[in-house]
C-alpha positions as CSV (number, residue, x, y, z in Angstrom):
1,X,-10.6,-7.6,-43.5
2,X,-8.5,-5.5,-41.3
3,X,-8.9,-1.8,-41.2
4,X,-7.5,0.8,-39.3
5,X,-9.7,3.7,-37.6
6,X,-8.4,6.6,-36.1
7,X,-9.6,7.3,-32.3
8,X,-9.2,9.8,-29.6
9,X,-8.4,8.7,-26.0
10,X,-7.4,10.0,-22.8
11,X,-4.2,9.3,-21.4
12,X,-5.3,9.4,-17.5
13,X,-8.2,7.5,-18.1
14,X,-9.0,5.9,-20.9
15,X,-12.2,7.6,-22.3
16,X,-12.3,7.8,-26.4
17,X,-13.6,10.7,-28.3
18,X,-14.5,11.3,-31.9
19,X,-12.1,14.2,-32.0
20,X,-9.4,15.5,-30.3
21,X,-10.2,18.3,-27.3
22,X,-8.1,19.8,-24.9
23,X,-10.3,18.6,-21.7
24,X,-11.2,15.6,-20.6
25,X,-14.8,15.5,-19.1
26,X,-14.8,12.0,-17.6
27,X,-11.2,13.1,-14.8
28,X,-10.9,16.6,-15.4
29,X,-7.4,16.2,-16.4
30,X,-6.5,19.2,-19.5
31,X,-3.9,18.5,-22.5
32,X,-4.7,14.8,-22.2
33,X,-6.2,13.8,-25.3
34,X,-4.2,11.7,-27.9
35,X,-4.4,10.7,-31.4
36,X,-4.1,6.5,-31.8
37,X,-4.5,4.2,-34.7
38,X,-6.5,1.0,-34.1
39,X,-6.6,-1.8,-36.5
40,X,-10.4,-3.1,-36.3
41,X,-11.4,-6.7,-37.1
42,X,-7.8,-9.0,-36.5
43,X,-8.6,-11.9,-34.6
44,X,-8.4,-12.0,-30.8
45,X,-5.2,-13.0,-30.2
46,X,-6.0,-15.0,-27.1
47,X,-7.8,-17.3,-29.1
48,X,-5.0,-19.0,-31.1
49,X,-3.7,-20.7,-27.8
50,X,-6.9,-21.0,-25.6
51,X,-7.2,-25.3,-24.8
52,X,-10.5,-24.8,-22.6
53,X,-13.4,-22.6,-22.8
54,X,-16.2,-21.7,-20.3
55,X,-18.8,-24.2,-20.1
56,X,-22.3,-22.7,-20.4
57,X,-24.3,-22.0,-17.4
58,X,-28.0,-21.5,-16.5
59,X,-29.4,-19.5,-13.7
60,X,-29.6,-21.0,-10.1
61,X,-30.5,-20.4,-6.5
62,X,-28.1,-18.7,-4.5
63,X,-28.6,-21.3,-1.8
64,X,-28.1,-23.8,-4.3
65,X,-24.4,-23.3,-5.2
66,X,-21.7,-25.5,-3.9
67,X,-19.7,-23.8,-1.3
68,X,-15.7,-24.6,-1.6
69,X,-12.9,-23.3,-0.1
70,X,-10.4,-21.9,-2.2
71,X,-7.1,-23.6,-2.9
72,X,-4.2,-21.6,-2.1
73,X,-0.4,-21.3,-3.2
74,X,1.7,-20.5,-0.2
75,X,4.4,-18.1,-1.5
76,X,6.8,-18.8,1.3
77,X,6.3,-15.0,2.3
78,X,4.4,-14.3,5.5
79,X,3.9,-10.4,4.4
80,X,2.7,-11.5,0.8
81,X,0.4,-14.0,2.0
82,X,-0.9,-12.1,4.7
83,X,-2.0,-8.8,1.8
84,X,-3.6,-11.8,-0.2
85,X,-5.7,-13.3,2.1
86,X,-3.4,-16.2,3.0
87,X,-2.3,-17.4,-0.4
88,X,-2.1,-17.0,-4.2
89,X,-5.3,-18.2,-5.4
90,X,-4.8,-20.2,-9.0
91,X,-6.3,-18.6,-11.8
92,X,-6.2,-14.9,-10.0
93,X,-5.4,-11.8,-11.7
94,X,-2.6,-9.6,-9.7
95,X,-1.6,-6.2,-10.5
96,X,1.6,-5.1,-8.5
97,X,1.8,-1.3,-8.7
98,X,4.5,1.5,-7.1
99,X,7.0,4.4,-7.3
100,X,10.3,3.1,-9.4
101,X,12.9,1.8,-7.5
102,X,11.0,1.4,-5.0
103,X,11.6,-2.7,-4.8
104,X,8.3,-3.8,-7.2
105,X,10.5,-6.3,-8.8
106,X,12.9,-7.4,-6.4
107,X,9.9,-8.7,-4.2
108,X,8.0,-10.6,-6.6
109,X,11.9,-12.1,-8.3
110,X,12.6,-13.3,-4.7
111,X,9.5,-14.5,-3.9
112,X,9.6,-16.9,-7.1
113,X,12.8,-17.7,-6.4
114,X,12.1,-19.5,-3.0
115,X,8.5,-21.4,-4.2
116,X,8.5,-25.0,-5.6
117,X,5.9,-23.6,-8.4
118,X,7.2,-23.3,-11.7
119,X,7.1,-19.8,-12.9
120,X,7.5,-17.9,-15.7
121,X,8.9,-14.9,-15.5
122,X,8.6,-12.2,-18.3
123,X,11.1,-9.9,-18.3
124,X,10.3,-6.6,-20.9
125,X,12.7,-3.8,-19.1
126,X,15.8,-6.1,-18.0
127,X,18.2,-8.3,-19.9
128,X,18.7,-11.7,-18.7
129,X,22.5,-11.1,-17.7
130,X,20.9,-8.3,-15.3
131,X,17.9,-10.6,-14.0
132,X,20.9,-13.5,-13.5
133,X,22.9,-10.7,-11.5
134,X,19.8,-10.0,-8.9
135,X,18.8,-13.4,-8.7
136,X,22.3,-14.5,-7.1
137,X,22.2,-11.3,-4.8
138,X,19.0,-12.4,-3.6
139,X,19.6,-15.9,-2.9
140,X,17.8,-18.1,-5.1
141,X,19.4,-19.3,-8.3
142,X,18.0,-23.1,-7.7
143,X,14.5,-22.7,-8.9
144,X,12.1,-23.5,-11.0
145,X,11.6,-19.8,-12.7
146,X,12.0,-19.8,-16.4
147,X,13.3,-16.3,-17.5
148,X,11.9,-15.2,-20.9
149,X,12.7,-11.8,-22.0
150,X,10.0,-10.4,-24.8
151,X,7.2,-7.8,-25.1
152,X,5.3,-9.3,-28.0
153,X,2.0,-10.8,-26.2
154,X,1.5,-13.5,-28.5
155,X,4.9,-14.9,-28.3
156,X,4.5,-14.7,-24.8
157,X,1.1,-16.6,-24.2
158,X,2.1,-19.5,-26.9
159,X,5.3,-20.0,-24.8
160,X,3.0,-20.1,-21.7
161,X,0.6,-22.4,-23.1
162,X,3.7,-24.7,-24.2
163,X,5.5,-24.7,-20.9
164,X,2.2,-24.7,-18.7
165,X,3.6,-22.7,-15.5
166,X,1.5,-22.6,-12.4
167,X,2.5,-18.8,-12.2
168,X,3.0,-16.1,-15.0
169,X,4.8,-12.8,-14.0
170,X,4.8,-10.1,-16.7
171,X,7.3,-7.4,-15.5
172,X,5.8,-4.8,-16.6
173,X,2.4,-4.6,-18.3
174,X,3.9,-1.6,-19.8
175,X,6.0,-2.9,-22.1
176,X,4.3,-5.5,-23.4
177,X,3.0,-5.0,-27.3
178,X,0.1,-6.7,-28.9
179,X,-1.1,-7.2,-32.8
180,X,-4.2,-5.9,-31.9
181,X,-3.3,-2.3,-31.5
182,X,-0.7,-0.1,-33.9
183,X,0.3,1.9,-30.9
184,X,3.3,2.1,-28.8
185,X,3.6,0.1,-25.4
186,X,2.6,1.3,-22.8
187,X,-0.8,3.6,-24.4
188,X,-3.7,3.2,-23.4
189,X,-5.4,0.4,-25.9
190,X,-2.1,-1.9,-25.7
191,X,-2.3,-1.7,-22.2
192,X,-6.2,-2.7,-22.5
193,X,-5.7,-5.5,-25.1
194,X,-2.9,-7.2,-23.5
195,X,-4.7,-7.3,-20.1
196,X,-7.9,-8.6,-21.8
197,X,-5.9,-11.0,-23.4
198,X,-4.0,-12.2,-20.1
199,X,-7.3,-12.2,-18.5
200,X,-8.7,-14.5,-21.0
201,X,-5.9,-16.6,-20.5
202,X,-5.4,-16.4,-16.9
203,X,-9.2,-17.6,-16.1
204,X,-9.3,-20.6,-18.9
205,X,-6.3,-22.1,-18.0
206,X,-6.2,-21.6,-14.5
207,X,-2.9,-20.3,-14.0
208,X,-2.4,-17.4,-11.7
209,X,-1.2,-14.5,-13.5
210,X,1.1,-11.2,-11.7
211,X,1.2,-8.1,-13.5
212,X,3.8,-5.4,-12.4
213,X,2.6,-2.1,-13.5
214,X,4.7,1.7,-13.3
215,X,2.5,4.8,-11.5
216,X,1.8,8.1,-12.6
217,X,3.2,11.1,-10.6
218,X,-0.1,11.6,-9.3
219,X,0.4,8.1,-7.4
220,X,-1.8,6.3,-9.3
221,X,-1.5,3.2,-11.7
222,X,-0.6,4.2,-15.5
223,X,-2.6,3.1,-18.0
224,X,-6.6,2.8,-18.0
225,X,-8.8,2.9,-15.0
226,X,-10.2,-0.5,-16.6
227,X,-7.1,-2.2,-16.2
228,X,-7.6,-2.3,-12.5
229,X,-11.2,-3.3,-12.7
230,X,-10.1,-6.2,-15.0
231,X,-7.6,-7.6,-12.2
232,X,-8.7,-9.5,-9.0
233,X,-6.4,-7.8,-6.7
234,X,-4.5,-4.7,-6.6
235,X,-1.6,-4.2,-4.5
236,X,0.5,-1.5,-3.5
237,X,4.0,-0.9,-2.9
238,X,5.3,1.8,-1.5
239,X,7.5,3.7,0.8
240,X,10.6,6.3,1.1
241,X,13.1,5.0,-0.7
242,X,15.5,7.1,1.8
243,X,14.3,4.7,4.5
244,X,14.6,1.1,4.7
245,X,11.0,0.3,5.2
246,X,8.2,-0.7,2.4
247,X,4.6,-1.1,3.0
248,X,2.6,-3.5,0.9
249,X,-1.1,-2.7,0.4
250,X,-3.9,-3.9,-0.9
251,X,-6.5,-1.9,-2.7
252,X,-8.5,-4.4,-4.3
253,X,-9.0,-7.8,-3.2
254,X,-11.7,-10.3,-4.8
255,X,-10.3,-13.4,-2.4
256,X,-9.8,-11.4,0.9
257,X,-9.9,-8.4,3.0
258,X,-8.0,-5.1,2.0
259,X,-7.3,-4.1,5.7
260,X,-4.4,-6.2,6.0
261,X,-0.9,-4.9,4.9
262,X,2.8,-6.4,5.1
263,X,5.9,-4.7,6.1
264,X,9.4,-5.2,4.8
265,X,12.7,-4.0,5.4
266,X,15.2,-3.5,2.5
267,X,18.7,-5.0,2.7
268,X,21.3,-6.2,0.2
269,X,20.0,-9.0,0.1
270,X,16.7,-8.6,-0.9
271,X,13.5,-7.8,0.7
272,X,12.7,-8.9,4.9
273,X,9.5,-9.3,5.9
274,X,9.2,-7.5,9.2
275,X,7.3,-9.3,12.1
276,X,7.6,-7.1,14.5
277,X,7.1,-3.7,13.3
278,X,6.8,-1.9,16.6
279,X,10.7,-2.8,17.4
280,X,11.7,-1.3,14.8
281,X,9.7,2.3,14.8
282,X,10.6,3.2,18.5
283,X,14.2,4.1,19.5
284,X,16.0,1.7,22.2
285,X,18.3,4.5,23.4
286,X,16.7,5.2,27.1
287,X,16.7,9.2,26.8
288,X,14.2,10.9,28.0
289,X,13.7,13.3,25.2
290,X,11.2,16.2,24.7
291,X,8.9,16.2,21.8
292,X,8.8,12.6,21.5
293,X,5.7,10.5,21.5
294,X,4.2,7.0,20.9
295,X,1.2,6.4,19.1
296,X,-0.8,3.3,19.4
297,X,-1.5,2.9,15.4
298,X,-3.3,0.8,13.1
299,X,-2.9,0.6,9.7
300,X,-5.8,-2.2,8.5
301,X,-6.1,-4.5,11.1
302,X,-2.8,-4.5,12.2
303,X,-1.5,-2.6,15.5
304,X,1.6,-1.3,16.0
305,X,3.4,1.7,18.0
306,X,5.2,4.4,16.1
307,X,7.5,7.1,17.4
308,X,6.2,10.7,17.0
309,X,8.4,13.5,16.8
310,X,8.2,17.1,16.9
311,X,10.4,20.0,16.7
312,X,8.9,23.3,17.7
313,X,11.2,26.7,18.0
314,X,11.1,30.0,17.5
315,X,10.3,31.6,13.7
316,X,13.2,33.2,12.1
317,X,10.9,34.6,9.6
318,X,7.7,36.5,9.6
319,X,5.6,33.3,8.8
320,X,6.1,30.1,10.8
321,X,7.1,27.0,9.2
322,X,4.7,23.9,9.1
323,X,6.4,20.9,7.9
324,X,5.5,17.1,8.0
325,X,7.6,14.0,6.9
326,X,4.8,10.9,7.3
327,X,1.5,13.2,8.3
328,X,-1.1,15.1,6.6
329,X,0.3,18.7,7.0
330,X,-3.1,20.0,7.1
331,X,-4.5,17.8,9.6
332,X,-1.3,19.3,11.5
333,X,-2.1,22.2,10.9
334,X,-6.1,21.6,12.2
335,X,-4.7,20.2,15.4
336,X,-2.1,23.3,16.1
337,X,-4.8,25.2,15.8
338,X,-6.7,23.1,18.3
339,X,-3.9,23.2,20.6
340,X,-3.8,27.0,20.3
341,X,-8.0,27.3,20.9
342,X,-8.9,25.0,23.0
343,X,-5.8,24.5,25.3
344,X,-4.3,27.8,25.5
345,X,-1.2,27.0,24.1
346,X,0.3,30.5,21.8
347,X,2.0,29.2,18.8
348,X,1.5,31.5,16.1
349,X,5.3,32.6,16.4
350,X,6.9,29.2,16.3
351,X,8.0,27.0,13.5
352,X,6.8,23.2,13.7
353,X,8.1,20.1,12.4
354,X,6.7,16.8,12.9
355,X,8.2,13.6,11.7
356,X,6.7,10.1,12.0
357,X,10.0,7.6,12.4
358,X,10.8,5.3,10.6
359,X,9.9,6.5,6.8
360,X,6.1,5.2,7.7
361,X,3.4,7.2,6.4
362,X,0.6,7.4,9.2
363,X,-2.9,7.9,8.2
364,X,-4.4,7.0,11.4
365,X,-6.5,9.6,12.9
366,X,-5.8,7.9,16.8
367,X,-2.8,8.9,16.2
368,X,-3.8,13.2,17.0
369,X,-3.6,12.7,20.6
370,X,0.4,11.6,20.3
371,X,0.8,14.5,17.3
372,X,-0.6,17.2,19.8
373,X,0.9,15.6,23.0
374,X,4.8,15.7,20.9
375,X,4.1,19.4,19.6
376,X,3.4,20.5,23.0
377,X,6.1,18.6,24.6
378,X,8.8,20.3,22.5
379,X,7.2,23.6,23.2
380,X,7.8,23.2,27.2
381,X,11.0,21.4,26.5
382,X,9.5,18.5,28.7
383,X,9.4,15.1,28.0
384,X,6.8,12.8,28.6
385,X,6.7,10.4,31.8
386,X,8.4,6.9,30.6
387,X,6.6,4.0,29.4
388,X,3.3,5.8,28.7
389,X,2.0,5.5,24.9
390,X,-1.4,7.4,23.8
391,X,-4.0,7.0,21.4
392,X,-7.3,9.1,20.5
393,X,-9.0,11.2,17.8
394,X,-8.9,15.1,18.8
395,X,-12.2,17.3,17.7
396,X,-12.0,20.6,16.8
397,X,-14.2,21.7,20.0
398,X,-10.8,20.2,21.6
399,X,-12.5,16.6,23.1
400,X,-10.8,13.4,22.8
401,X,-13.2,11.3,20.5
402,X,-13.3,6.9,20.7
403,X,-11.1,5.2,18.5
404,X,-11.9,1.6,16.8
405,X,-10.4,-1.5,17.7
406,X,-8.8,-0.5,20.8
407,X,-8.6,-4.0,22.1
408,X,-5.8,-4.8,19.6
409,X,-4.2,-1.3,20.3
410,X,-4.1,-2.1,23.9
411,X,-2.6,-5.7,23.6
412,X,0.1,-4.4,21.3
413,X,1.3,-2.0,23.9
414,X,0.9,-4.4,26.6
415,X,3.0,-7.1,24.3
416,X,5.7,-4.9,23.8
417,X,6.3,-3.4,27.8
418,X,4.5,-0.4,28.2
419,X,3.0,0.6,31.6
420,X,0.2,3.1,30.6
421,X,-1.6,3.7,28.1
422,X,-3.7,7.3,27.8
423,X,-7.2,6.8,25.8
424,X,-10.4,8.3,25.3
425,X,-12.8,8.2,28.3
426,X,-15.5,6.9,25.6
427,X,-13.3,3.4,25.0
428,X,-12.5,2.8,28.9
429,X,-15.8,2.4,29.2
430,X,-16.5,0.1,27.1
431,X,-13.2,-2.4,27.6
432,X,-14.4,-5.4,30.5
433,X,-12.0,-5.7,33.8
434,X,-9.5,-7.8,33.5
435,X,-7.4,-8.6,36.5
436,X,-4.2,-10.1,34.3
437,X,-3.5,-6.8,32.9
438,X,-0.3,-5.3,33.3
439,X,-0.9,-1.8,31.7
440,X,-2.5,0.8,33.2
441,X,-5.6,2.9,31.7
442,X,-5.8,6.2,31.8
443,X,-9.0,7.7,30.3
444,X,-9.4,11.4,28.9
445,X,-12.2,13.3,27.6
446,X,-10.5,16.6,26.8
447,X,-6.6,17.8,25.5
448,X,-6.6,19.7,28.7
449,X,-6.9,16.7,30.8
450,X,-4.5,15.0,28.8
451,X,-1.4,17.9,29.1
452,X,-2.4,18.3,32.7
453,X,-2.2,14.1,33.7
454,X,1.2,14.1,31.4
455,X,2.8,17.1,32.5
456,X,1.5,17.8,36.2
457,X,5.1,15.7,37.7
458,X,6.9,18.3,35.7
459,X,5.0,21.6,35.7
C-alpha cells in the first residue's frame, strides 16, 4: 500500500535530510532546504510500458568482449555532430542545458526538422500553434516530428512506446510531472523520477532520448547533481544573447571527446552553423588601429583567431576602472600588473577596458600575450605591424611560457593569410623546418622582447 513520507531535500543539490536546517553541508549553499511529500511503494512507472528487459550477464575477460563500432545518426548538423562525437548514438541519454532564450530549443526543433528519423517531440512550455509558428520560420514543416504537448510522464512514455520514434525530445525536463512524486515540476524528486524513468526507457528500447533542461543563475543545470550523472552526454549552450554567436559545448560525453565544440550564428531563420569562425571574429575594414590584437585561440581542439581589443585612457576618478566583456577580469588584472612589474609600463592611473569580439568568451590562457600586447598598444596609441597574430602564456616573473598544440594554431593562421606569427621561444623549438611555409616565426622568451620586436618600427 501506498504511503506518503515527508522528506527534506536540497534545492541545489539534491541531498535529503531528516529535518529541515538552514545549511546544506554536502554544496554549502544556506536557505536551501525544502519540505516535499513522497508517496513510497507505487509501482515504477516505467514498468507498465517496458517490451524488453536486460538480459543477465556473467563476468568476462576484458580481452574477451566483442569490439563494435557504434552506429550513428547523422543529424544533418556539422556543429551538432561534431560536439557528439560524429553522430547521435541510439539508445543515448542527452541533456541540452543553457541560459533562456538563448536558442536551447530552436536548435534541437530545427535539427529534427531537417532528419529523416521520426521524432517525437514533447512540448511542456509551448502550445502547438506556437511550435507550428517556429517550425515554418525555420524551414522545415515536411517532417517526420510528431508534436505532443503534455507533462504527465506516463502519458508520455505509453505514447512513445505506441508510436516507436527513433528520437524522443522532452522540452523541458522541468515540466514534466510523474505519479511517483506529490511534488510540483520542476523539484528535485520529479526531476529524479522522471529522468530515471526516461533512462529506463531510453536504454531498453534503444531509442535515443534529448532532454532540454533550464540553468540556475549560478550557470549550472537546475535540478539534481544526479540528473547529470544519469545522462550520457551533457551539452552546453551558451552565449551573449546581444551577439549573434552561440557556442555549443560538451561537458560530458560517454561516446566521444569533450574538447570539441560547435559554433553557430543566429539569424531569423534559425540557427547557422559557422565553419569558419576566424572570418567572422576579425574585422575586414583595413585600419590600422591601436589597441587591437589577434590571438591564436583554441577552444577544445579547435583553432581559431579572435580580435582582442583594448581601450586604455586616463582615470577620471581616483580608482581606475578594470572592465572585461569575454575575459577573466582578474587574470586581466594579474597580467596589468605584469605589464606594470616586469615591463616598466606605469598604469596605475589609467582606466582599462578589454573586449574580446565577437560576443566569444575566451578561456584560453595563449591568449595573455595578445591581452598584454592590445593593452599596451592602446597605451602608446600605436598599432601593431599588419598581418602579425600572437600567441603565448605570460608568467608572473614576466616570461612567455609554451602553449599546447601549436601546430594547429600555426596552420590556422597560415590558412587564413597572416604573415607572422609571434610565439614562445620554448614552441619554436620544438616545431620541424618546413620549407612550404608561408608565415613567418618569431620566437620570444620575455614581454620585453615581445613590445620591443612589435613596436621598434614605431618607437
Amino acid at each position: 500500500m501506498a504511503k506518503k513520507k515527508t522528506i527534506y531535500h536540497c534545492t541545489e543539490c539534491g541531498a535529503q535530510y531528516p529535518k529541515w536546517q538552514g545549511f546544506c553541508s554536502q554544496c554549502g549553499v544556506w536557505n536551501s532546504i525544502e519540505e516535499e511529500e513522497i508517496v513510497v511503494g507505487k509501482k515504477d512507472a516505467s514498468s507498465s510500458f517496458s517490451a524488453t528487459t536486460l538480459s543477465p550477464s556473467r563476468p568476462i575477460r576484458i580481452q574477451d568482449i566483442e569490439r563494435r563500432e557504434e552506429v550513428r545518426l547523422d543529424l544533418g548538423d556539422p556543429e551538432l555532430n561534431r560536439v557528439l562525437g560524429g553522430g547521435l548514438v541510439p539508445g543515448s541519454f542527452v541533456l541540452l542545458g543553457g541560459e533562456p532564450g538563448i536558442g536551447k530549443s530552436t536548435l534541437i526543433l530545427q535539427t529534427v526538422l531537417s532528419t529523416p528519423y521520426r521524432t517525437l517531440y514533447i512540448s511542456g512550455e509551448e502550445s502547438l500553434s506556437q511550435l507550428k509558428m517556429r517550425a515554418d520560420r525555420l524551414g522545415g514543416s515536411e517532417s517526420e516530428c510528431l508534436i505532443y504537448a503534455e507533462t504527465s510522464l506516463e502519458k508520455i512514455l505509453h505514447t512513445a512506446h505506441d508510436i516507436r520514434p527513433d528520437l524522443l525530445v522532452i522540452d523541458s525536463i522541468q515540466t514534466i510531472q510523474t505519479e511517483l512524486s506529490d511534488s510540483s515540476a520542476g523539484s528535485v524528486s520529479q526531476i529524479r523520477e522522471c529522468a530515471g524513468a526516461l533512462l529506463k526507457y531510453c536504454k531498453t528500447e534503444g531509442v535515443a532520448v534529448i532532454l532540454i533542461g533550464h540553468i540556475n543563475k549560478e550557470g549550472s543545470i537546475a535540478g539534481p547533481k544526479i540528473l547529470e550523472h544519469t545522462v550520457d552526454v551533457v551539452l552546453q549552450f551558451d552565449g551573449d544573447k546581444h551577439y549573434m554567436y552561440r557556442i555549443l559545448r560538451g561537458q560530458k560525453n560517454r561516446f566521444g571527446s569533450t574538447a570539441e565544440l560547435g559554433i553557430y550564428e543566429m539569424r531569423h531563420s534559425g540557427l547557422r552553423p559557422v565553419d569558419n569562425p576566424s572570418e567572422h571574429l576579425m574585422s575586414h575594414t583595413g585600419l590600422r588601429l591601436s589597441g587591437v590584437a589577434i590571438a591564436a585561440a583554441m577552444e577544445g581542439v579547435r583553432p581559431f583567431l579572435i580580435e582582442t581589443q583594448a581601450l586604455v585612457s586616463s582615470a577620471v576618478y581616483a580608482t581606475p576602472q578594470r572592465s572585461s566583456t569575454g575575459y577573466d577580469t582578474r587574470r586581466m588584472n594579474m597580467l596589468l600588473a605584469v605589464l606594470e612589474k616586469r615591463a616598466g609600463f606605469k598604469l596605475i592611473q589609467k582606466d582599462v577596458f578589454l573586449n574580446i569580439a565577437g560576443g566569444i568568451r575566451l578561456s584560453d590562457p595563449a591568449s595573455d600575450l595578445a591581452v598584454i600586447s592590445a593593452v599596451l598598444s592602446s597605451s602608446l596609441d600605436l598599432a601593431l605591424p599588419e598581418g602579425v597574430c600572437l600567441t603565448g602564456e605570460v608568467g608572473l616573473s614576466g616570461e612567455v611560457r609554451p602553449v599546447s598544440r601549436i601546430e594547429q594554431r600555426l596552420m590556422e593562421a597560415e590558412r587564413i593569410g597572416f604573415r607572422a606569427m609571434i610565439l614562445p621561444e620554448g614552441n619554436l623549438a620544438s616545431l620541424p623546418e618546413d620549407p612550404a611555409r608561408k608565415i613567418r616565426l618569431v620566437g620570444v622568451k620575455t614581454v620585453e622582447e615581445t613590445f620591443r620586436i612589435l613596436f621598434r618600427k614605431e618607437g
